[in-house]
Each structure stands twice: as C-alpha cells, then as structure tokens.
C-alpha positions as semicolon CSV with decimal commas, in nm:
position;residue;x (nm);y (nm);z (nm)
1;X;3,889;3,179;-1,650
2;X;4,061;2,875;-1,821
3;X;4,135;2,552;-1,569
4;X;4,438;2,559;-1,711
5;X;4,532;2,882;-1,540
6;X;4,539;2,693;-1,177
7;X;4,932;2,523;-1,144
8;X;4,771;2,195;-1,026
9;X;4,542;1,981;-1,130
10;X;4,348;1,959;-0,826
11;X;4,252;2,301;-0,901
12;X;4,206;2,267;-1,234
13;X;3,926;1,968;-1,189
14;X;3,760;2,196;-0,963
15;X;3,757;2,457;-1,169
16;X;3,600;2,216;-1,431
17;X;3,348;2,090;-1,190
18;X;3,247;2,422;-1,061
19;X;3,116;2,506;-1,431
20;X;2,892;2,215;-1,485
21;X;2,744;2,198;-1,168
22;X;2,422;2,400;-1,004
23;X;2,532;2,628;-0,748
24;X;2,317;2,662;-0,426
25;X;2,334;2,880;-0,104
26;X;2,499;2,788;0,178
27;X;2,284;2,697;0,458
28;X;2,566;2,709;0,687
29;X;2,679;3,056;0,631
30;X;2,345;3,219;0,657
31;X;2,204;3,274;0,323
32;X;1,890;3,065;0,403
33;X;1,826;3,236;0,743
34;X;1,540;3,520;0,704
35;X;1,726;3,912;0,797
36;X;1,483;3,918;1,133
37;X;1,641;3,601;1,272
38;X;2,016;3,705;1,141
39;X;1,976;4,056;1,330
40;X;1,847;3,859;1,655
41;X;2,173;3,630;1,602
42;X;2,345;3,887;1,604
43;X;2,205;4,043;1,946
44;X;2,209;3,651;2,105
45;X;2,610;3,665;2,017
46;X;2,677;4,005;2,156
47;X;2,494;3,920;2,477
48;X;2,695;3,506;2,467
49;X;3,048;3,775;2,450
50;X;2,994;3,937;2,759
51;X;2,809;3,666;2,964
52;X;2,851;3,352;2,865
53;X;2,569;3,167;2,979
54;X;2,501;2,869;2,701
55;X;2,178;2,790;2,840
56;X;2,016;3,096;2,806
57;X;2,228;3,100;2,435
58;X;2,056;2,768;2,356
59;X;1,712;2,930;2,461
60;X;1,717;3,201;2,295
61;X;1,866;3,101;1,934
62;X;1,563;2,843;1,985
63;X;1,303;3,134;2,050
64;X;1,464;3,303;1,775
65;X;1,431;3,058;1,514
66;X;1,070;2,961;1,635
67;X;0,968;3,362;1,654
68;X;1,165;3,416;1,284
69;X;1,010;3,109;1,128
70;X;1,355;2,988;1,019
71;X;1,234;2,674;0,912
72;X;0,982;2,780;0,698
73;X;1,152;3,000;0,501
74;X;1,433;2,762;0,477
75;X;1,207;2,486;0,378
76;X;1,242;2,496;-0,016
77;X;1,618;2,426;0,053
78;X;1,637;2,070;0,226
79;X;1,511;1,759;0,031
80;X;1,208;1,617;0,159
C-alpha cells in the first residue's frame, strides 16, 4: 500500500518505517508464551472472575509460568 494513501503524514512516516524495519512478536500480547501456560491463563482468569482473590492469582500465574517453563521458551526473545 503506498504511504501516500494515509491523509496525514504521521501515518504516512509510519507506514514508511513499518517497511524498513524487522518485525518481532509481541511479548505482551502472548505470542512468546508456550500454548500450556496460555490455556492455564486462561483457567487462572476464569477462576480471578468469580473469586477474586489476587493472592492466590499471583500464586498461581507464578506456578504456571514456573510449571510451563515460560522463561525458557521465551528466552531467545529478550537481549541478554
């Protein structure tokens, strides 16, 4: 799609910049997070809906991340 087809040019240099750069995943939005520890998120959430205990939350992301070895399969991602 041309830049020039964006009405401003904030747009437009984005559009520029989004071509030349490398695109990576977005740690935030789940991407890096391995499927077992997404479907335990999942379950933790459901549970934090209909009692809201943020302590037990807290534990249990923590097991989950721990028992899904999030950070090793994340690893590659973050600069060392």
């Amino acid at each position: 799609m041309p830049d020039t087809t964006y009405p401003d040019k904030l747009h437009q240099e984005a559009s520029r910049t989004f071509k030349s750069k490398r695109i990576v995943p977005s740690s935030i939005h789940g991407v890096l997070a391995p499927p077992a520890f997404l479907s335990d998120w999942q379950d933790i959430l459901t549970r934090f809906l209909y009692s809201p205990d943020v302590n037990r939350a807290l534990d249990e992301i923590s097991s989950a991340m721990d028992l899904d070895k999030v950070s090793e399969s994340s690893g590659w991602y973050w600069a060392k």
